[in-house]
C-alpha positions in Angstrom: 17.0 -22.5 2.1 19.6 -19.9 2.6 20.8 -16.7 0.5 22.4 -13.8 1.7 20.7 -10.8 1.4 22.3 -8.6 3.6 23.8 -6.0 0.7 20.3 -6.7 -1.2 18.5 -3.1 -1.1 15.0 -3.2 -2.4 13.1 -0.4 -3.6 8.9 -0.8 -2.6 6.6 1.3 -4.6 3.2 0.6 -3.4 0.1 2.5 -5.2 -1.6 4.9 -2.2 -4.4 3.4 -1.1 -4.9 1.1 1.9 -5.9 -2.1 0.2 -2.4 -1.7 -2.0 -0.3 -0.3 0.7 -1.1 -3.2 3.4 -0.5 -6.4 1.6 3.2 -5.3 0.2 4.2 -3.7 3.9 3.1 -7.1 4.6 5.7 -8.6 2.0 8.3 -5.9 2.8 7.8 -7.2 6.7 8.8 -10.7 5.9 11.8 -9.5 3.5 13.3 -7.4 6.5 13.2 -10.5 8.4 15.2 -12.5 5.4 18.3 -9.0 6.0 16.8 -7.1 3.1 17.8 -3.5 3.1 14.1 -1.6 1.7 12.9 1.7 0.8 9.7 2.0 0.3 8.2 5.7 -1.2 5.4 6.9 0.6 3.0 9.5 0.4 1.9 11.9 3.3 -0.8 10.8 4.2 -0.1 7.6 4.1 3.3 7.6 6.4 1.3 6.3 9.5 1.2 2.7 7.8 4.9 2.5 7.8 5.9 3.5 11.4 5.1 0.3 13.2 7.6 -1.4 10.8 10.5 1.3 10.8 10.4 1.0 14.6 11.2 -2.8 14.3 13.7 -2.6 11.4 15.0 1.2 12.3 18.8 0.5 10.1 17.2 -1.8 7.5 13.6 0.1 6.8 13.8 3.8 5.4 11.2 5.8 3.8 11.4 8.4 0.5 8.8 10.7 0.9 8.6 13.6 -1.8 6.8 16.7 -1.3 3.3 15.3 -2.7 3.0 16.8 -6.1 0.2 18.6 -7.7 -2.8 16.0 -8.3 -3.0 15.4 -12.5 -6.6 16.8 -13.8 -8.6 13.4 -15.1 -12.4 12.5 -15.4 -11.8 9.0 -13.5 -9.7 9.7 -10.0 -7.6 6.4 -10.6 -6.3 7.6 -13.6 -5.6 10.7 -12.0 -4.0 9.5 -8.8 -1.6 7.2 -11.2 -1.0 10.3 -13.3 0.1 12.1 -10.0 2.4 9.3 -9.1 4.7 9.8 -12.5 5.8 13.3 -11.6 7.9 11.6 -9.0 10.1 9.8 -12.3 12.7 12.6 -11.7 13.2 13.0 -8.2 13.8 9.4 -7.9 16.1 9.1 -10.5 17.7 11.9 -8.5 17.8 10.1 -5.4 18.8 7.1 -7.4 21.9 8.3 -8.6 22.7 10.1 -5.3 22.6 7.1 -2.7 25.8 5.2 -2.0 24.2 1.8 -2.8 21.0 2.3 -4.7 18.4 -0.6 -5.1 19.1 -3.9 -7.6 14.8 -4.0 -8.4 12.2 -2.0 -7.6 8.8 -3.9 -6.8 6.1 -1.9 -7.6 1.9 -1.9 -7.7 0.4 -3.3 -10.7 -1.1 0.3 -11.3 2.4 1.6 -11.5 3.0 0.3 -14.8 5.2 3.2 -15.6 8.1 2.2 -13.1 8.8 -0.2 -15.8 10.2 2.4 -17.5 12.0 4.2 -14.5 13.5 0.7 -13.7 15.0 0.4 -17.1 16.1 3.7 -17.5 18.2 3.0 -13.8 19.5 0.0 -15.2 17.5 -2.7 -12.6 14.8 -5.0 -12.3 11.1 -4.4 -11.9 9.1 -6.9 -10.1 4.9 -6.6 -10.2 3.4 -6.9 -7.1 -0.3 -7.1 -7.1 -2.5 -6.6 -5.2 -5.2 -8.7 -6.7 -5.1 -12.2 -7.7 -4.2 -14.4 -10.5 -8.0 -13.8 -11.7 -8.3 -10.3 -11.3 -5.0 -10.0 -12.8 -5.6 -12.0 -15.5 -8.9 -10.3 -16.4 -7.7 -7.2 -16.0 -4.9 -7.8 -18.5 -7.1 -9.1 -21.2 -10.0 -6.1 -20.4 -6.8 -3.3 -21.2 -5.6 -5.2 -23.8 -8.8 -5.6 -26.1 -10.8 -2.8 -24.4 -10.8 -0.6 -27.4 -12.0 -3.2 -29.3 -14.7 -4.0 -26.0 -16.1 -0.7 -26.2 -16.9 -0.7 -29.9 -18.2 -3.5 -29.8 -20.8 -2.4 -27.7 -21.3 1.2 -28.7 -24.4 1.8 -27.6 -23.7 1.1 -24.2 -25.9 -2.1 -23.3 -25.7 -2.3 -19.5 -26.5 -6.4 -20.0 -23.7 -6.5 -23.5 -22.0 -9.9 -22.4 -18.5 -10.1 -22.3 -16.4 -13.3 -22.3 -13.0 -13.9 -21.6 -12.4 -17.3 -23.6 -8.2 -17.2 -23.5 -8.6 -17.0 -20.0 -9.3 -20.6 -17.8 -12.9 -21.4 -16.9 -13.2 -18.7 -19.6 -15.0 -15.9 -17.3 -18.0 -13.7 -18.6 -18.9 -10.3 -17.6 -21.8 -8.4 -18.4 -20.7 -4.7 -19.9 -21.6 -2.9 -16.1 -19.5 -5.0 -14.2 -16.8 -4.6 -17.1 -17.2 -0.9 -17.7 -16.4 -0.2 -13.5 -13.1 -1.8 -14.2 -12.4 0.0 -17.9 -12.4 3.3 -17.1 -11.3 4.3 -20.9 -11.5 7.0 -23.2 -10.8 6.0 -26.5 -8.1 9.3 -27.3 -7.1 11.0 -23.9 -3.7 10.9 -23.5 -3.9 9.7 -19.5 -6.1 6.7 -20.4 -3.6 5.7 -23.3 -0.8 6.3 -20.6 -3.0 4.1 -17.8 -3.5 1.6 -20.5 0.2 1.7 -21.4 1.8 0.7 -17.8 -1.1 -2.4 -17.6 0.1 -3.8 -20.9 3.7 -3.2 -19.5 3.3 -5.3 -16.4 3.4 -8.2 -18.4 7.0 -7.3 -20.1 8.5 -6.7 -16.2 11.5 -8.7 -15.0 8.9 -10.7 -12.6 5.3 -11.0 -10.8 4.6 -11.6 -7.6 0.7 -12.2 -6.3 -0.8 -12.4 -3.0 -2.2 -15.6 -3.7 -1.6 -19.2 -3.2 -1.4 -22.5 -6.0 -4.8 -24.7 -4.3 -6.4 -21.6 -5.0 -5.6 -20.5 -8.0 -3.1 -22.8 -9.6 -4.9 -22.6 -13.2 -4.7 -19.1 -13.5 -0.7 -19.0 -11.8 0.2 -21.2 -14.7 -1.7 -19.3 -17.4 0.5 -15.7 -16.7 3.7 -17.9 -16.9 2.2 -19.3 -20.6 1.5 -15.5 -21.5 5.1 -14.0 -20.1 7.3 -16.9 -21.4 9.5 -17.7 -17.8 9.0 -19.1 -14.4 9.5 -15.5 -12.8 5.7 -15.7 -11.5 6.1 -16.2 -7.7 2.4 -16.8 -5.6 3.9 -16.4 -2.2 0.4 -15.6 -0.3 -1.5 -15.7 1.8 0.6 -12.5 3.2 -0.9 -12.3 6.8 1.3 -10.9 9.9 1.6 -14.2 12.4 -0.4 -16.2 9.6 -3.1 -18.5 11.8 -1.0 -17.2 15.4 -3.0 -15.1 17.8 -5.4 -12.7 17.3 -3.6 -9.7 17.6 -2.2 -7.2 15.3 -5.5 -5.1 15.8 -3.6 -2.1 14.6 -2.3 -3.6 10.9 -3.9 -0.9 8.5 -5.0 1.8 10.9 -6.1 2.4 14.2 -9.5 1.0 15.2 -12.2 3.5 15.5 -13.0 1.3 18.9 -10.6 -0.3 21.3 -10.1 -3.4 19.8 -10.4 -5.4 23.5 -13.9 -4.1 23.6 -14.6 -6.1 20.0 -12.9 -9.2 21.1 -14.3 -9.6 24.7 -18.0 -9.2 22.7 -16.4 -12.1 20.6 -15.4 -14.0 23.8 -19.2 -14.1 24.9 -20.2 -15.2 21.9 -20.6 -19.2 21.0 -18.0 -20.7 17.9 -19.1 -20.0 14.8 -22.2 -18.2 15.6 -21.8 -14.6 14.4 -21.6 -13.0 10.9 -19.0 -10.5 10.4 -20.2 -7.4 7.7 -17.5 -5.4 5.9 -17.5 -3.5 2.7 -13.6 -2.7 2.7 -11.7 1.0 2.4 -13.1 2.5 -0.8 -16.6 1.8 -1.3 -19.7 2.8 0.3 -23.6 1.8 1.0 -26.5 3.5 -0.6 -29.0 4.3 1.7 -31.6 1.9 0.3 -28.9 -0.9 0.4 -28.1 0.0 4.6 -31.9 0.1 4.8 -31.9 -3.9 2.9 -29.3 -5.0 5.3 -30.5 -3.4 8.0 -33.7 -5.3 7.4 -32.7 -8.0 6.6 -30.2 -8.2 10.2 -33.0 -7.7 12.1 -35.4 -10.5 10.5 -32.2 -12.8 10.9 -31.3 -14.9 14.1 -28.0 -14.7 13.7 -25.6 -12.5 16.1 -23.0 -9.9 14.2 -20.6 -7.2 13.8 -21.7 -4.2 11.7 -18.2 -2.6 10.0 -19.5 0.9 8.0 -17.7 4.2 7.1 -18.2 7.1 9.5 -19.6 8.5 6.5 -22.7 5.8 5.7 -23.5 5.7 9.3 -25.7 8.1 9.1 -28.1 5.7 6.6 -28.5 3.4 9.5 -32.1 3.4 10.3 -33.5 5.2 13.1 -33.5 2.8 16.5 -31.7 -0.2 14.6 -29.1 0.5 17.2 -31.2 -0.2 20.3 -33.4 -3.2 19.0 -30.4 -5.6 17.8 -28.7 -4.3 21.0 -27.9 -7.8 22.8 -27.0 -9.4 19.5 -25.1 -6.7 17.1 -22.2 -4.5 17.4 -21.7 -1.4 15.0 -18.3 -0.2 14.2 -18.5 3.0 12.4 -14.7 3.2 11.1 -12.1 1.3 10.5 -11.9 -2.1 12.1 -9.7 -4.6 13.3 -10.8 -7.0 10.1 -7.6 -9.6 10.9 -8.6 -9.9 14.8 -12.3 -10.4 14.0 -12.2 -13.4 11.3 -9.7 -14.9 12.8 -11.5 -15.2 15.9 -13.7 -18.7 17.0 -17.1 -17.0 17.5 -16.8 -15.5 13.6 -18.3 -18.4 11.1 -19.6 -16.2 8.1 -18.2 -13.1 6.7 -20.5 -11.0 4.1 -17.9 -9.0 2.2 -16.8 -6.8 -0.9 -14.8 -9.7 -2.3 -12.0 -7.1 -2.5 -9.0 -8.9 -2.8 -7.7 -8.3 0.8 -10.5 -9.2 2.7 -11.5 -12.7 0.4 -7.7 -13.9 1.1 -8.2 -12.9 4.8 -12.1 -14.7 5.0 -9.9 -18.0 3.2 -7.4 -18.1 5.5 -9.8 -17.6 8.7 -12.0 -20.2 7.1 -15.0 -18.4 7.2 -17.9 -19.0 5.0 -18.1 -16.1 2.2 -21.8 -14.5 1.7 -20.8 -12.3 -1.3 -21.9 -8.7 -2.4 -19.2 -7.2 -5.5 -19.6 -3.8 -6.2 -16.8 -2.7 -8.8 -13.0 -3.6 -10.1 -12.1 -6.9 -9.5 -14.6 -7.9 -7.2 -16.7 -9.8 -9.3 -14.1 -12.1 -10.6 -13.0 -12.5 -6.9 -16.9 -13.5 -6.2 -16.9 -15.7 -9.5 -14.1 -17.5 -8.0 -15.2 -18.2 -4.7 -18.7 -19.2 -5.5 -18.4 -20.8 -8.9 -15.0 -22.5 -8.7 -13.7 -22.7 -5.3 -17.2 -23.5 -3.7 -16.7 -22.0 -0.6 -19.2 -18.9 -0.8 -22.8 -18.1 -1.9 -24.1 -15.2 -3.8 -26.0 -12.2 -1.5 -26.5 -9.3 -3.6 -24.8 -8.3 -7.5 -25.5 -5.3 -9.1 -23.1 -2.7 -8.5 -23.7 0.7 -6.4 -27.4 0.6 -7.4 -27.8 -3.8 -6.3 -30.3 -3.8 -3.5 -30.5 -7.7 -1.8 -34.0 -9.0 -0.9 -34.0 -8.7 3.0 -35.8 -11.6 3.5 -33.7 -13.9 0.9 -30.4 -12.4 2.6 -32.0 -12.8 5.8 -32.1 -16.7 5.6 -29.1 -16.7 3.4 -27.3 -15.2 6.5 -29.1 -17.7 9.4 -27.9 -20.6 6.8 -24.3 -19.2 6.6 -23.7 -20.5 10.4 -25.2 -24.0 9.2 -22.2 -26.4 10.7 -23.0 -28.8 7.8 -23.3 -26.5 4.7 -20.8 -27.6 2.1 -19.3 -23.9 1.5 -18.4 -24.4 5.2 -16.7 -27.5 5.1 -14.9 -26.6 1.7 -13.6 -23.0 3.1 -11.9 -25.0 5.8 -10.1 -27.3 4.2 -8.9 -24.2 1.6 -7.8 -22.6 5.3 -5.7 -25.4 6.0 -4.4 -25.1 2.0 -3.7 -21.5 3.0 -1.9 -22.5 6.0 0.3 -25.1 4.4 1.1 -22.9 1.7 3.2 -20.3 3.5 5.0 -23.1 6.0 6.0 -25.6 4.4 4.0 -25.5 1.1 4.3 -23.5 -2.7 4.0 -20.3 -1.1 7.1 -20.8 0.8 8.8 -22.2 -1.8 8.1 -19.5 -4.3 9.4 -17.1 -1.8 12.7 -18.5 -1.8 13.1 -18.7 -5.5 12.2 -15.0 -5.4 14.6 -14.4 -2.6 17.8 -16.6 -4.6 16.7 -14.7 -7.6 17.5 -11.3 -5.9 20.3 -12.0 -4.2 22.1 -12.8 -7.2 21.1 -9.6 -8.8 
């Protein structure tokens, strides 16, 4: 299917942080391809993430980069960092009504509910990317929408206070501490009311796109086009650079905090499906007691595995762990090659986050998913992949205080390389779903109808 896109400019407003910034550089990649023209705003400190792109597309790629403004005082740092991103409404509409062919739709981060305002104060379109899935997306909408009504409910602040979801399919419950993580509200303040403004708006936007594919989570695709009222709802995932080709871009995201050969020729020695791969994604960190669990429980194991921890919780890794998994463990302490690594024959098990990026990534490696949620949508992503999609087991729940059993996760982790386990066998034919999906499947196809639908803007 063909549509020309060649005077199509796009602006991309991604929210900045890594886990939001890399999946829509990995939609605005495969837009360049189709002749887009894109601009994507960028903060400072996040500029790095866009140069391997704007060296492959150098006339059809540019960047808007404002001097960072002044951070917006807030008890909760996501309110404050989406705060911070409004004082920018002016200096776009500036450069807006400066440019010689300014943008038909800007397609901005779920967080950045407020560009549906700036899009129709410039007179265009404002498409929803997010970042999460159809789940997390639809929980989230239903937790902002009723959350005042949430946190009277349970006033006194029960840490086990139930919470169901009934509107939403397989009707999801929550207990109030997994909830409370994701509802960051104060009933009053003016930048909550504001946060809880722009999440209520992203259902009134021109369109949604998600990261996400229909064998995965057709229900909940079809249940935001019942809420909106139009087919504008595109799943055009799984958004992976050279989806199931080689196992290269080790630099997507950031550089590796070790060469990335040096990973992959461990990997090489390594027998199919025989190590565990342990990740915890970008934002959240290990308690000591919890390193000191896994730690534990990796050393009562049998398995062979790669270690992935922030330089910063590296220092909770016992003393001489190091030294007595030596012929069997590698420790990255950094940022790691996460694409390169699942995607890899020797990886069979990944024990993750269930952040969204990383349980799209484990799908579409077909690696079994040992879960461990600890905050935002993460325990909908882990409801989803154990209860519904079958293709992971619980490890450890709890939040930043959940400390596994090392023993329990120990065997947990041996069984995860089990060639005959049914969480294996489902996770590989959801791989070849994924795989489908973005060739010649609904993925595909939804990306064209999003493609025709811009280029008639």
């Amino acid at each position: 299917m063909s549509h020309s896109t060649s005077n199509t400019h796009l602006l991309v407003y991604p929210f900045p942080a890594s886990g939001h910034i890399i999946p829509l550089l990995d939609l605005a990649h495969i837009l360049l391809r189709r002749g887009f023209t894109i601009t994507v705003i960028i903060s400072t400190a996040n500029l790095p993430l866009l140069d391997p792109l704007i060296s492959s597309y150098p006339s059809s790629l540019h960047k808007l980069h404002f001097p960072d403004p002044e951070s917006s005082p807030s008890s909760h740092p996501l309110i404050s960092k989406v705060m911070t991103t409004q004082k920018l409404f002016d200096p776009i509409v500036k450069w807006f009504e400066s440019h010689p062919s300014p943008p038909v739709a800007i397609v901005s981060d779920f967080f950045l509910g407020w560009t549906n305002e700036l899009a129709s104060h410039l007179g265009i379109k404002r498409v929803v990317f997010s970042p999460t899935g159809a789940l997390g997306y639809s929980y989230f909408h239903c937790l902002w929408r009723d959350v005042a009504m949430i946190t009277d409910e349970n006033s006194d602040g029960d840490e086990n206070y139930k919470i169901s979801f009934a509107e939403i399919p397989n009707k999801p419950e929550f207990t109030w501490w997994q909830v409370s993580q994701a509802a960051c509200y104060y009933k009053g303040d003016p930048d909550f009311e504001s946060f809880k403004k722009g999440m209520l708006a992203n259902m009134t936007s021109w369109g949604i796109m998600y990261n996400t594919f229909e064998e995965m989570e057709g229900v909940y695709i079809d249940y935001i086009k019942k809420k909106v009222g139009h087919d504008r709802v595109w799943a055009v995932g799984p958004l992976l650079p050279d989806e199931h080709g080689s196992v290269g871009n080790t630099g997507r995201g950031g550089s590796s905090a070790v060469p990335p050969q040096d990973l992959l020729m461990w990997l090489d020695k390594k027998h199919d499906d025989s190590v565990v791969y342990i990740c915890f994604g970008s934002r959240f960190t290990l308690s000591e007691k919890q390193m000191s669990a896994l730690a534990n429980a990796l050393e009562l194991s049998n398995v062979d595995f790669i270690l992935c921890v922030k330089a910063s919780d590296s220092s909770f890794i016992p003393s001489g762990f190091k030294d007595r998994v030596a012929d069997r463990g590698f420790i990255v302490k950094g940022w790691a090659p996460q694409l390169a690594i699942l995607r890899h024959q020797a990886v069979g098990s990944f024990v993750t986050h269930c952040g969204w990026n990383s349980t799209l990534e484990g799908v579409a490696a077909g690696v079994m998913m040992l879960t461990w949620p600890m905050g935002a949508d993460q325990y909908a992503d882990a409801k989803l992949l154990v209860d519904q999609l079958g293709v992971g087991k619980r490890v450890c729940e709890g939040g930043p205080e959940g400390v596994p059993n090392s023993v329990e996760l120990a065997r947990l982790l041996d069984e995860s390389l089990s060639s005959d386990s049914a969480e294996r066998v489902k996770v590989k034919e959801l791989s070849r779903a994924a795989s489908k999906a973005v060739k010649e499947g609904t993925s595909i196809r939804d990306l064209n109808m999003f493609v025709k639908c811009l280029s008639e803007l």
